[in-house]
Structure formats: C-alpha cells, structure tokens
N, C-alpha and C positions, 0 to 999 in steps of 0.2 A: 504494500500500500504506500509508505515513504517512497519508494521510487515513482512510483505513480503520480502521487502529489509534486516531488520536485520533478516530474518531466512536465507537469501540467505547467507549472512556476516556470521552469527553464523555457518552454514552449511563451506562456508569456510575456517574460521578460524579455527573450529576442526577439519577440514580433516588435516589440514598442524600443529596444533599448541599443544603440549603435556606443552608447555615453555609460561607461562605470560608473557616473554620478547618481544614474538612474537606480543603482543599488542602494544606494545610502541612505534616502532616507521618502521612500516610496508614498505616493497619496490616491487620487479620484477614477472616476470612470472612462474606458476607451472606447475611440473611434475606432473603425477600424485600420488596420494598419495601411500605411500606403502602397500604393500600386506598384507592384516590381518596375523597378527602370524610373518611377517619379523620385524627386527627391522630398526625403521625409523634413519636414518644417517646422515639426516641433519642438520646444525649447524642452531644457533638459526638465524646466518646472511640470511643464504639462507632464512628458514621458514618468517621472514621478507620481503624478496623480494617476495614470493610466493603470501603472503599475499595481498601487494602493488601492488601487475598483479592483483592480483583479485579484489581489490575494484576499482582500474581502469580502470578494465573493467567491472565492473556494470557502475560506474561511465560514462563512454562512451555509456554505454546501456540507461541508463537515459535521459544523453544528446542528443541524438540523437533523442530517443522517442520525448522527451518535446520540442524538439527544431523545430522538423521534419527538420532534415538535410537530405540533399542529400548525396552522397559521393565526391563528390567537396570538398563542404563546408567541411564536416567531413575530409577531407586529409588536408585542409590547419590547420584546428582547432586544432586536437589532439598534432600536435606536439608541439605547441604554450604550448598546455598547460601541456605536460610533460616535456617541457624548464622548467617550474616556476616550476613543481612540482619539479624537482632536486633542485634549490636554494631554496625552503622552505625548505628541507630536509639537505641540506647543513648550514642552517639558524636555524634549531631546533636542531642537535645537539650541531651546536656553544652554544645555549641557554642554552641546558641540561647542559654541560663544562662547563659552566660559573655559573647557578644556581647551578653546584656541589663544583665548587668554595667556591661561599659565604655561603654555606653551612660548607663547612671548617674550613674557616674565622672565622665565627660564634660558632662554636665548640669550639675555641682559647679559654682561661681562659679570656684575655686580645686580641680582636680582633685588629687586625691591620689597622689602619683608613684608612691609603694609601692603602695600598692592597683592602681592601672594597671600597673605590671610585675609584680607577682603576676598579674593576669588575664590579662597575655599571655601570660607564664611558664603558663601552665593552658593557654590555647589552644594554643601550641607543640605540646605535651604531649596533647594531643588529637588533635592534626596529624599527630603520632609513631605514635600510636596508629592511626591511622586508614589511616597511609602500611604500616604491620606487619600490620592486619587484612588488606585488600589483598591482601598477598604470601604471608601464611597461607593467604589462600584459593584461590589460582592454585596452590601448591603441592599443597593437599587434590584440587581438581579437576584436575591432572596426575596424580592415580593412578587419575584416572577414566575420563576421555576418552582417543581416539587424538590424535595430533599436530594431525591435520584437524580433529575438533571441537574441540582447544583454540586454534586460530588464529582457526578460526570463531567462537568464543563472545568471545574477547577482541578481536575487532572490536563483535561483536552487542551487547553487555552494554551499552557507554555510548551506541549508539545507541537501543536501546532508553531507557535511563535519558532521553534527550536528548526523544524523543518525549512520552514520560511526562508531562514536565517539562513541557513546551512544551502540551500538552493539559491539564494541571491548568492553568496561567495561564489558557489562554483562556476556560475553565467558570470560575475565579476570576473572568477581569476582565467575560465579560458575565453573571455574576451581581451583582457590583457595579454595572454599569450597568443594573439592573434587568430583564436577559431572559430 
C-alpha cells in the first residue's frame, strides 16, 4: 500500500513539479497539467498549492477508507482539518524565517547573543504554538468522530504525514539527480 500511495505522490508531484521548491512546502488544488510540448507557467507558489490539493486529497481518500466515514461525518471532518492544516503552514514558514534567521546569526564572525536568544525565544514560541494547534485540533475532531475513528485517525494522521514526506524526498532527490 506505501508504494502505492508514494507512486500516486511521485505521479503527482511530477505532473505539477519541474522546481524542488515545489517539495518544500506544498498547498491548493490542480489544473490540469500542461500540454506536452507547451510551456508550463506556473510559478513555483501555484505548483505548491497544486501539490497540497493533491496530497489532500489522497489524504481524504485514506481517511475516509480507514475511517469508513459517511459523508456527514466527512462534511463536518475535512474542514476541521484544513483549519489546522493552514496554521501549521502558517507555523512552518514562521519556522523556516526564523531557522533562516539563526542561520544568519550564525554566519556572523562574532554572533550576536541577543539577536540568537530573541530567535530562539520566537522559535520556543512557535513550538508552543504549534504543540496548542495540535490539541485544538484533537479536541475539535473528538466532537466528530466515535472513539474508533479517533484512535484510528491519531495512529493514521502521522503515518500518512511520514509517507508524504518520504515520497516528496524521493521526487526531490531524483529530480536533482537529473530523472
């Protein structure tokens, strides 16, 4: 099943993605891809959102399967959980700007101690943030689900995430090796 799912991921990540950027940090719904022989025009942002509609929507596929939801359940669900999918996304860039930060910092001949504990002080504080979205969300989805699909989903959720993950590297790394 894992191979299935990252060949469904690798399938569309290279219909949408010529740009590794398009790994990083995925969002919205796709057009279809362009015409052989046209050239593609979309910015690495779109190609990001195309990406994020489509693991998404596996993502929903999964859930649903494994869950055996209805469409009740599945109307109240999905929105719930593309609220948090925007604050984690809103949460990992803060991150990226901030590990680019200390990254900076770091670079300095003589790093700046204040400016590095201000930006871990932010990172913390993100961390905080991010550990509360989380709990927010397990909370919202406890008034959704029965016991069984929320045991279900909080095993499924970070193996999917893990798969995800592990399939955007690999269309990352043999696209940088030229395949």
């Amino acid at each position: 099943m894992r191979s299935a799912v990252a060949g469904l991921l690798a399938a569309a990540l290279l219909a949408c993605a010529p740009v590794p950027a398009a790994a990083q940090s995925p969002r919205h719904a796709p057009p279809p891809a362009a015409a052989p022989g046209t050239p593609d025009r979309r910015t690495p942002d779109q190609l990001r959102k195309e990406v994020l509609e489509r693991m998404r929507a596996l993502r929903a596929w999964r859930i649903v399967e494994e869950l055996k939801l209805d469409e009740s359940t599945s109307a109240r669900l999905f929105p719930i959980l593309a609220k948090y999918d925007e604050q984690e996304l809103a949460l990992a860039d803060e991150r990226r700007d901030i590990a680019h930060e200390i990254r900076t910092l770091l670079a300095a001949p003589r790093p700046d101690e204040v400016k590095l504990n201000a930006a871990i002080d932010r990172m913390l504080a993100n961390r905080h943030k991010r550990i509360a979205s989380k709990d927010e969300r397990i909370r919202e989805i406890r008034k959704v689900l029965t016991a069984v699909q929320q045991a279900k989903l909080i095993l499924l959720l970070p193996r999917l995430e893990r798969e995800f993950a592990r399939a955007i590297q690999d269309v990352a790394e043999s696209h940088d090796d030229g395949h």
